[in-house]
N, C-alpha and C positions, 0 to 999 in steps of 0.2 A: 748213109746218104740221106734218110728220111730226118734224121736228126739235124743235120747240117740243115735240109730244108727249112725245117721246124722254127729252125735261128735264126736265118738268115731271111724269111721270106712273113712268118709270125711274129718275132718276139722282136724284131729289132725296127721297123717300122715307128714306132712311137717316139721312141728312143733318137732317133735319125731326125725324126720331126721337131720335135722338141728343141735339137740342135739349132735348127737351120733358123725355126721361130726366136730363139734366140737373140744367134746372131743377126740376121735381119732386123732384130728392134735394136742392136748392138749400134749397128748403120745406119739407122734410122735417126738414134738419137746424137749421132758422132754430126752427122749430118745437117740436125737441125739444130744444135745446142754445141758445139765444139766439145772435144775427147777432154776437156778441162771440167767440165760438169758431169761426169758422169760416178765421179765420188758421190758429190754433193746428189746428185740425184738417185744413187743407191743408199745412202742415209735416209732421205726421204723416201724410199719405197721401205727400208726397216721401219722407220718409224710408223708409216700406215698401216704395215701386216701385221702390226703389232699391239695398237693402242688401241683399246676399250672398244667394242666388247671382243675382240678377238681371244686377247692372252685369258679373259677368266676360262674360254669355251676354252681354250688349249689344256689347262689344268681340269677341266669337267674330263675332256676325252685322255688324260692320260689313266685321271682316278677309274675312268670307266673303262677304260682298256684293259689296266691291274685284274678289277675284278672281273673281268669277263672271261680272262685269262688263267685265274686261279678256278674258279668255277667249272669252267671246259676242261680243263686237267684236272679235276678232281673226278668230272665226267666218264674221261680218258681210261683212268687209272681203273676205273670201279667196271669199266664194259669191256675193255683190251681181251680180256682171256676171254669173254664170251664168245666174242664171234665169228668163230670157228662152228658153235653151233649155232651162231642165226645162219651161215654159209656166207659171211662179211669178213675180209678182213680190213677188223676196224682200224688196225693203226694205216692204210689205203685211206680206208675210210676219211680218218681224220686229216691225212695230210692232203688228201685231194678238197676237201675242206676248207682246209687254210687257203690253200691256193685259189678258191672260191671268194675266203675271206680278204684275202689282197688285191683280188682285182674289185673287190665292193668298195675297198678304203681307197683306192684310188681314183672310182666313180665320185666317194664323197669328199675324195682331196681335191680335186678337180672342181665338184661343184661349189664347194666355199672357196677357192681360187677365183672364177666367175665371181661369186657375188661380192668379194670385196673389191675387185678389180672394175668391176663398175662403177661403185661407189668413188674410189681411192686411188685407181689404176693400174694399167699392167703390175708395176715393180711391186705393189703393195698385196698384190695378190697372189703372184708367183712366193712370196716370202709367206703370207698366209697358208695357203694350200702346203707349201715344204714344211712349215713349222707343225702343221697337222700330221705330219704324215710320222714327223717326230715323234709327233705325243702319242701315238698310238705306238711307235715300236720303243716307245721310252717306257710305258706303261707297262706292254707286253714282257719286254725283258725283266720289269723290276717283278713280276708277279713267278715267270720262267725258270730264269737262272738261279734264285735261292733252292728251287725244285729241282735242277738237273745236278746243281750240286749236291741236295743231299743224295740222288741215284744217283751219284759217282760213288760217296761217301760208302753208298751202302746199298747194293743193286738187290742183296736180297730181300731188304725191305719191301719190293715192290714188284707188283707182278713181270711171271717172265710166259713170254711170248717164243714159241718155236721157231717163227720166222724174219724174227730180228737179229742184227747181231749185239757185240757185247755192246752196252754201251749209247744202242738205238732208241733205246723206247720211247725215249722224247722227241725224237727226233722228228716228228709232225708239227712240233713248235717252234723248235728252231730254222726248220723250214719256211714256214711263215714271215719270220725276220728278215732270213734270207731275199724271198720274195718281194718283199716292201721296198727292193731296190729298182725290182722294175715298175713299181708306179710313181718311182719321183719324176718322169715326165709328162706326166698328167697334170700334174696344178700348172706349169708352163701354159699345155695348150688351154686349162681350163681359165686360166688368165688373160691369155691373147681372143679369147674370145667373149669373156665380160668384160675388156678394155672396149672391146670393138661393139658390142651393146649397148655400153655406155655411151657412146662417142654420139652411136644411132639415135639413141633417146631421150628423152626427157629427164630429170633425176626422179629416182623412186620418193613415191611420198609415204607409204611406209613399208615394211615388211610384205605382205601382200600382194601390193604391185611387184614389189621387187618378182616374188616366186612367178607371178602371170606375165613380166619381162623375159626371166630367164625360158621359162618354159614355150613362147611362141615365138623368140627370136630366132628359132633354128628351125620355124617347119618349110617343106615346101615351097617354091612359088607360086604354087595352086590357089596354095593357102595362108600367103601373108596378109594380105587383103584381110581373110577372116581374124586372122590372127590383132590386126589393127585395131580391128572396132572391138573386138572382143578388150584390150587395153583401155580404149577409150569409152564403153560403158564402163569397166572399173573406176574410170575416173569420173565419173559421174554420180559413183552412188558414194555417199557420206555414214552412212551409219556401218560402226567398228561390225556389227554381227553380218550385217549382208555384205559387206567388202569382203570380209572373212570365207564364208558361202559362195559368193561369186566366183572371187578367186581361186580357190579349191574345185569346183569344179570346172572353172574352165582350163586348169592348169592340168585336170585328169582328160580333158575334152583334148587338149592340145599333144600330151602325148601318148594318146590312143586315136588319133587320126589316121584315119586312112590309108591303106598300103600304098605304096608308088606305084608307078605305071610299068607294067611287063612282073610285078611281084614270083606273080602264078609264074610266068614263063622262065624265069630265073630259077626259082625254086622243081621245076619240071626237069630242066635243065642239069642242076646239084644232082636229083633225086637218078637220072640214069647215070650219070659221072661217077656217082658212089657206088651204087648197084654194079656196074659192068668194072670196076678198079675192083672192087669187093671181091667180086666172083674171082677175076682176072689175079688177085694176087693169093688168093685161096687154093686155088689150082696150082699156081707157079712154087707157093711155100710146099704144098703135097707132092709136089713133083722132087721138087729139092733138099726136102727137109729142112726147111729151113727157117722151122718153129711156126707160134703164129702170126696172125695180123694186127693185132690191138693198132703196131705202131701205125699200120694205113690208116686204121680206122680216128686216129686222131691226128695223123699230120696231111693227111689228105684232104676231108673236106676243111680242114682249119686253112689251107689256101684257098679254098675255091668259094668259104665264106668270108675271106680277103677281097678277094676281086669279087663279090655279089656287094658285097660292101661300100667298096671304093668306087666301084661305078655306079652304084646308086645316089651317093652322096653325092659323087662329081655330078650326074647330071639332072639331082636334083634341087643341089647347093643346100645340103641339110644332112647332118650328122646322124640324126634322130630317121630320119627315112634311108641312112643306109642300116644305121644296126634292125629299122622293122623289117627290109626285106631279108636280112642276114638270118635274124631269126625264122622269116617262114623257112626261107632254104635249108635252115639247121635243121627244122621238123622233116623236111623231107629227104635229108639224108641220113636223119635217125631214123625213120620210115623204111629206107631204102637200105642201110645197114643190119635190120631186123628181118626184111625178107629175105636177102640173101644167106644173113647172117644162120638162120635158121637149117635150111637144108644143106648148107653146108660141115653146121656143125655134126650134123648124122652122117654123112661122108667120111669126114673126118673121125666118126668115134666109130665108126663099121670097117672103117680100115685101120683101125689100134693106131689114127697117128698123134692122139692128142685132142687136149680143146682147143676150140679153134681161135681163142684168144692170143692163148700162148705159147700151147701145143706142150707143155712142161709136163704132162701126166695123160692117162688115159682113162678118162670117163667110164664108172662105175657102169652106168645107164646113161639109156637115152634121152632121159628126162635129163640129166646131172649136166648133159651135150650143151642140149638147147636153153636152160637159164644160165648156163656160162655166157651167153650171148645176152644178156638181161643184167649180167651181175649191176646192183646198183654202185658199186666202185666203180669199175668201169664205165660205164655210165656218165659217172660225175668227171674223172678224169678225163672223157671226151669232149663236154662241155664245156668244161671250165678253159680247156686250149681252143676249142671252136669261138668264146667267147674273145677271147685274147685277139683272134684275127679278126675276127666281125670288129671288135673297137677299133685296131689300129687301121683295116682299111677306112672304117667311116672318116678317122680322124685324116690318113689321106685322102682322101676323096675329098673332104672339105676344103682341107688347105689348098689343093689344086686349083678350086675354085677362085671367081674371080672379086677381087677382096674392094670394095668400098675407099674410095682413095681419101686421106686424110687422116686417118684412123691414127687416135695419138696415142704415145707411151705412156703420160701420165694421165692425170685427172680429169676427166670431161673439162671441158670449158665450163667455168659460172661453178664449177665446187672447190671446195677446201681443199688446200692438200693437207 
């Protein structure tokens, strides 16, 4: 059941969104341009995702995906058997990781989607953002799959792990792969939304502006006002090294802004939800047998920093002020998972039923109890799905919002295509 939840209430949000942003621009352009232009106008958005400087960075991020990739599995290989004695298990470790690392490259598929899309247009950036996301699993495989063949070739070559099976040990890589399919709808929204920046603004006069555009176009209503003049002293200062300094800091100013309104009350809110589900299924698994909690502990507050999320954003028309409040409420329901987490794991190990993770062994000591509730695995694999639902509700929360009418599919008015 929590699984289903997990799918259908986490993971497929974005995914859905993406659809819908789609087709809507689908209709939009059938609309304004007849279903006879929409070749000629998918030509023209490859051609903008494409042309200079886009494709040299796409072969930058493949060469440096290779190596990033050859390098962390060479990492991989030389720590695996260790970390039984740090009390890690690394290949956890590394694939909860990956999963860390795929929602980053979709944060940064997403934001070069944005910024060529502004310049160029929706189509030219949905095709940028996709092409990136390419090159990093183009990269990733070519550095990979010579390595998982030769551990087919020859598994005793390389270290063997007790709790793998035959055949596993790369398998925190190939996982990675696997995952880069759920952030191909992220350069979409991050396109539909530097089209709609574009549309708002001036064109960028260099680089600089561009980052202090994209960074203040999503705060608050409190704070677009601030966000405005903050744009327009940029445009007022001339020399490359204070444009440079300006914009850096005001682009750190922009998204370290202030929590939203009711942050604390939301986060109070998560912090007893988690605490009394915690207890409430701790008791119910001991009563049952019916192992431990890990999976509450990661599909539970991963909804409820969903809806902390989406309602932040919806009402305060900003992506960026749903994921700040998502994260304080994550703090407090890591908060709130530690304190329950704790006396229950002593219940649990004084009555021989297990850690209270997983409940799969019985805790040597009491000590061995209460850092199962710490393990940093776990941990990361809590965050990393908590993170998944904080993005997807901001990114509904936004959409729901009410959107600027005129907003075009291609190029601002007054640029190239």
């Amino acid at each position: 059941m929590l699984d289903v939840l997990l799918t259908l209430v986490v993971l497929a949000p974005a995914p859905l969104l993406a659809i819908v942003v789609l087709a809507v621009r689908l209709r939009d352009a059938v609309r304004r341009h007849g279903a006879g232009t929409l070749a000629q106008r998918t030509r023209a958005g490859w051609r903008g995702g494409t042309r200079r400087p886009v494709w040299p960075l796409l072969i930058g991020v493949t060469a440096g995906a290779a190596a990033l990739t050859f390098g962390l599995e060479q990492l991989y290989l030389a720590t695996v058997e260790k970390g039984p004695g740090w009390g890690v298990d690394m290949a956890l470790l590394t694939m909860v990781l990956g999963l860390l690392a795929a929602i980053a490259c979709a944060g940064l598929a997403a934001l070069a989607a944005a910024t060529v899309a502004r310049a160029r247009g929706f189509g030219a950036g949905t095709v940028a953002g996709l092409l990136a996301l390419v090159a990093v699993a183009t990269g990733t495989a070519a550095a990979h799959l010579p390595m998982r063949a030769a551990y087919l070739a020859d598994p005793g070559s390389f270290p063997a792990v007790a709790n793998l099976g035959e055949g596993d040990l790369l398998l925190p890589f190939t996982v990675f792969l696997v995952v880069l399919i759920w952030a191909l709808p992220w350069p979409v929204l991050g396109a539909a939304r530097g089209a709609r920046t574009g549309a708002e603004q001036h064109p960028a006069r260099d680089g600089w502006q561009l980052l202090l555009d994209l960074a203040t176009a999503d705060l608050p209503e409190n704070r677009s006002a601030w966000g405005a003049a903050l744009r327009a002293e940029l445009a007022a200062i001339d020399p490359p090294a204070e444009r440079r300094r300006f914009a850096l800091g005001g682009m750190w100013a922009a998204l370290r802004s202030g929590r939203p309104q009711a942050a604390w009350a939301s986060a109070a809110g998560v912090a007893v939800v988690v605490a009394a589900g915690s207890f409430a299924a701790s008791r119910w698994s001991l009563a049952h047998d019916r192992g431990g909690i890990l999976d509450f502990w990661v599909v539970g507050p991963s909804v409820l920093l969903l809806a902390v999320a989406l309602v932040t954003a919806w009402r305060n028309r900003s992506f960026g002020a749903g994921l700040r409040a998502a994260a304080l409420s994550g703090l407090a329901a890591l908060v709130a998972i530690v304190a329950v987490g704790v006396p229950e794991a002593l219940v649990w190990a004084q009555r021989q039923a297990g850690y209270l993770s997983t409940g799969d062994a019985v805790p040597p000591t009491w000590q061995s109890a209460v850092l199962d509730v710490v393990r940093p695995d776990f941990l990361l694999v809590m965050i990393v799905f908590w993170a998944v639902g904080a993005a997807g509700g901001a990114a509904l929360g936004t959409a729901l919002r009410r959107e600027p009418a005129g907003a075009a599919d291609g190029p601002p008015a007054g640029r190239p295509r």
